[in-house]
C-alpha positions as CSV (number, residue, x, y, z in Angstrom):
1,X,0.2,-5.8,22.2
2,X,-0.2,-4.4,18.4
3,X,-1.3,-0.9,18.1
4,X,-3.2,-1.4,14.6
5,X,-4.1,3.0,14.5
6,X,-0.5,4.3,14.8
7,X,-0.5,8.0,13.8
8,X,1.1,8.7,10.5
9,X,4.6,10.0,11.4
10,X,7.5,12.2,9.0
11,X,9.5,9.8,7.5
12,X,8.4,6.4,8.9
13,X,7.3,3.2,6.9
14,X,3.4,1.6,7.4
15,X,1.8,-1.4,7.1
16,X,-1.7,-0.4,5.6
17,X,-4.6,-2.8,5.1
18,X,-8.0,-3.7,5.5
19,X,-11.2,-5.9,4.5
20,X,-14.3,-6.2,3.2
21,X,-17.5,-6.8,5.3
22,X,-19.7,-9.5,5.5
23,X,-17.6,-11.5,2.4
24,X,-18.3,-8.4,0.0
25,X,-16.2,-8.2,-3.2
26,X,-14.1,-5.3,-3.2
27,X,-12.8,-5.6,-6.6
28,X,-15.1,-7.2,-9.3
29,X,-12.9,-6.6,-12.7
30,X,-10.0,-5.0,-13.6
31,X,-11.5,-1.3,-14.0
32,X,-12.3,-1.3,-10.3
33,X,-8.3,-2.7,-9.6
34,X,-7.4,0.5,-11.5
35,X,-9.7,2.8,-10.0
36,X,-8.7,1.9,-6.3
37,X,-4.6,1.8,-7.2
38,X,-5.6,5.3,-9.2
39,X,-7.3,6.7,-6.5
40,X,-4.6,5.7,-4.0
41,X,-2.1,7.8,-5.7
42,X,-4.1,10.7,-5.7
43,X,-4.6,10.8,-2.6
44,X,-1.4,9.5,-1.2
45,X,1.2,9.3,-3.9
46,X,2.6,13.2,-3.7
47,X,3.6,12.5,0.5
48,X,4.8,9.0,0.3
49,X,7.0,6.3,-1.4
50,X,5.0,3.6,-2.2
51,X,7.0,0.0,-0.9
52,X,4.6,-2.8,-1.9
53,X,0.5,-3.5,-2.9
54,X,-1.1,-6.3,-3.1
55,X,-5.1,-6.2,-4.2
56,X,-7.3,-9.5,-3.7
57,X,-10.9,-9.7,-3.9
58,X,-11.9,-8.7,-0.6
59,X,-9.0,-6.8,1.3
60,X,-5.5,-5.1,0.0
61,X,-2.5,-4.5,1.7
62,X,0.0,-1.5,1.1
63,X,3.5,-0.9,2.7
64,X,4.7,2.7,2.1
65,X,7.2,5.4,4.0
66,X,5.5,8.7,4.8
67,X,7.7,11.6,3.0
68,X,10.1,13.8,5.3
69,X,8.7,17.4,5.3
70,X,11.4,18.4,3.5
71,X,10.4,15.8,0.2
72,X,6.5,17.2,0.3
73,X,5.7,19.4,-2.3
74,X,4.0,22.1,-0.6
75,X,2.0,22.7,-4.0
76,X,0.5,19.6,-3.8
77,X,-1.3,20.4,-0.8
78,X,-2.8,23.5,-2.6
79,X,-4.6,21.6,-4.5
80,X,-6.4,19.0,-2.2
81,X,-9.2,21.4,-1.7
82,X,-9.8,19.9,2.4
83,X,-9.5,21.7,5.5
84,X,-6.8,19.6,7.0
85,X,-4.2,20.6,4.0
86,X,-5.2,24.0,4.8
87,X,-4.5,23.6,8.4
88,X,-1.5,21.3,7.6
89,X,0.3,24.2,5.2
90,X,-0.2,26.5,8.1
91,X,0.9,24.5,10.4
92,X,3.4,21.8,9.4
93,X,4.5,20.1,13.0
94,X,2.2,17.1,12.4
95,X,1.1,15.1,8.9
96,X,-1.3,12.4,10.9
97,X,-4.7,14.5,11.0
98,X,-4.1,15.3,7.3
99,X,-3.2,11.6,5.9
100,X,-6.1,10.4,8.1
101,X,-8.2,12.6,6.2
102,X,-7.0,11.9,3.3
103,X,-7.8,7.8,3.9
104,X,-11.4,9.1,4.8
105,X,-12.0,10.9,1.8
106,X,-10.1,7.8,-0.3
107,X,-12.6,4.7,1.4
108,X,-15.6,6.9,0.8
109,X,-15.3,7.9,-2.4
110,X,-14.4,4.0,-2.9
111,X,-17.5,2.8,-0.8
112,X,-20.1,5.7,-3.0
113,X,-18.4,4.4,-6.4
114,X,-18.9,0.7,-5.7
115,X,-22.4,1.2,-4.5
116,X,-23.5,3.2,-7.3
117,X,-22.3,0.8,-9.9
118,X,-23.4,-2.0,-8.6
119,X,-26.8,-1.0,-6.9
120,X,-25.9,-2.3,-3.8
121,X,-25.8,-0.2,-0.3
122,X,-24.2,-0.3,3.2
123,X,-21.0,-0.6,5.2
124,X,-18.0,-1.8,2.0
125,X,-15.5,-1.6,5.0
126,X,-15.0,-4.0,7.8
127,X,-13.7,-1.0,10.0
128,X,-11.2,1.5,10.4
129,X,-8.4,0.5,7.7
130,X,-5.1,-0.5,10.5
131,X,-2.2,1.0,9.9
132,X,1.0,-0.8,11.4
133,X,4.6,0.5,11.7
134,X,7.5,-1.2,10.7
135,X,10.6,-0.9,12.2
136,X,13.3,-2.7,11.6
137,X,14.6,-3.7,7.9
138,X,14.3,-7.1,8.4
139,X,10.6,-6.4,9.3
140,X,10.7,-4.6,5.9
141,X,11.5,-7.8,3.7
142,X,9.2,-10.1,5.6
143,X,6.6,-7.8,4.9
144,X,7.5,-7.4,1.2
145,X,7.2,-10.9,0.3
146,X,4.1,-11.4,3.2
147,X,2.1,-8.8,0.8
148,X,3.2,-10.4,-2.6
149,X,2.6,-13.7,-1.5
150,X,-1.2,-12.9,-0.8
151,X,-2.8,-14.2,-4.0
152,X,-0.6,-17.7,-3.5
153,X,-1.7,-18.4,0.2
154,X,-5.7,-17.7,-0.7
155,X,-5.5,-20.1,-3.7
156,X,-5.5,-17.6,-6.8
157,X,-2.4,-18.1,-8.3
158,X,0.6,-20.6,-7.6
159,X,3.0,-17.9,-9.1
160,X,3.9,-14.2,-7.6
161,X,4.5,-13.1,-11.4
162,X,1.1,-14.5,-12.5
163,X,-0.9,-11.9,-10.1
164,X,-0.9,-8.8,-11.7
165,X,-2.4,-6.9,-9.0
166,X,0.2,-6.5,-6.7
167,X,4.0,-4.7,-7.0
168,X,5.9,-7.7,-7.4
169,X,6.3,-7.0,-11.1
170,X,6.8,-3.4,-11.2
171,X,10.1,-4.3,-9.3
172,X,11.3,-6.4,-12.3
173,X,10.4,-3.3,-14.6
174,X,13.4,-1.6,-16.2
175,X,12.4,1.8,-14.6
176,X,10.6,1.3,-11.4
177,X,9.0,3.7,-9.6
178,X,11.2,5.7,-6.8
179,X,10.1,3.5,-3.6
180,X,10.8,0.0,-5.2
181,X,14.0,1.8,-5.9
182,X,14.8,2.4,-2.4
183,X,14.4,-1.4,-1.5
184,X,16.0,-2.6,-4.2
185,X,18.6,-0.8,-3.6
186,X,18.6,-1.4,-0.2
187,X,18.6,-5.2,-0.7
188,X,21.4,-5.3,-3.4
189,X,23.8,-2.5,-1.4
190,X,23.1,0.5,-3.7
191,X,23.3,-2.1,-7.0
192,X,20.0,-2.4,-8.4
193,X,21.0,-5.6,-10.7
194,X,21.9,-7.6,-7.6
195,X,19.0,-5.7,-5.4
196,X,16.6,-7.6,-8.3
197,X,18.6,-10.9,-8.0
198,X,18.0,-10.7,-4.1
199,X,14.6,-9.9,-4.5
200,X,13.4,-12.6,-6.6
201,X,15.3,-15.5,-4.2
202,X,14.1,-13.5,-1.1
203,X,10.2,-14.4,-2.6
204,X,11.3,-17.8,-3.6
205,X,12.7,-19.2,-0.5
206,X,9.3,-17.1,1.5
207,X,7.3,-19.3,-0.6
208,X,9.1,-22.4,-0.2
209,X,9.2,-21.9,3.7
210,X,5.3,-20.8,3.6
211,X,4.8,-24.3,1.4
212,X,6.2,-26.4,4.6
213,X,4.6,-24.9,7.2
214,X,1.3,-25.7,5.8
């Protein structure tokens, strides 16, 4: 059985996601893309490296690797102004009760914005956002192209570089960001040239099998 509330462990790799409620839009133009993927990094960006993201209409998905204590910037968590960085800094055995915090704060400042701008009220979430582990690297990969392939299997685009809410092209970028550097080279055995090779036939042959099983 699937634990979807893990607790956020040093140094391990999550499955994040969630949905709207009741069919509500999530995302109604671009600004509000930005804002979320902006928001996300403040709140997360300094204690993890970012794998894949995927934004659609209704729901998101991100895959990420929670920093070691040892690669968190203790400065950062200065600056949060929250109780649980205080208590983290002091303590520093556990980062769970201060990235679950940090979520909270994230989805309600998300739910207060879209509210207010559109004059609408109520629940925007469907419930507590799950958060999945991932184990193993093959686990990894299926994931990777699972999360890009998001806006193809709901009918928005027939093409992973025609969605430009997701990660898939930032990994084609000439300097991509340090967690698509990991996979990539991960994928191409520390050669980032063959790690974007891989990539791209890894996504083509998910949507091709995906295609036939329809």
């Amino acid at each position: 059985m699937i634990n979807y509330w893990e607790k956020f462990e040093f140094g391990a790799i999550y499955h994040l996601f969630n949905k709207t409620i009741g069919g509500r839009k999530l995302f109604l133009g671009d600004m509000d893309y930005t804002r979320f993927l902006n928001k996300f990094d403040r709140y997360f960006g300094p204690y993890i490296n970012l794998y894949a993201f995927c934004l659609i209409p209704n729901h998101y998905h991100f895959m990420f690797r929670v920093k070691t204590l040892e690669e968190i910037n203790q400065n950062n968590l200065k600056y949060e102004g929250s109780k649980e960085a205080v208590t983290f800094l002091k303590i520093r055995t556990e980062i769970d009760p201060f990235l679950t915090d940090q979520l909270r704060r994230w989805f309600s400042g998300t739910s207060l914005y879209m509210n207010k701008k559109y004059n609408v009220s109520g629940q925007l979430f469907l419930e507590k956002a799950k958060r999945v582990s991932v184990k193993t690297e093959k686990n990894i990969f299926y994931l990777l192209c699972y999360i890009h392939h998001n806006p193809i299997h709901h009918g928005i685009t027939n093409k992973y570089e025609d969605w430009p809410h997701s990660s898939y092209l930032k990994y084609l970028s000439l300097n991509p960001d340090h967690g698509y550097v990991e996979l990539l080279t991960m994928l191409g055995n520390e050669d980032l040239l063959t790690g974007r090779s891989c990539f791209i036939k890894m996504h083509e042959e998910f949507k091709e099998e995906f295609t036939q099983d329809r």
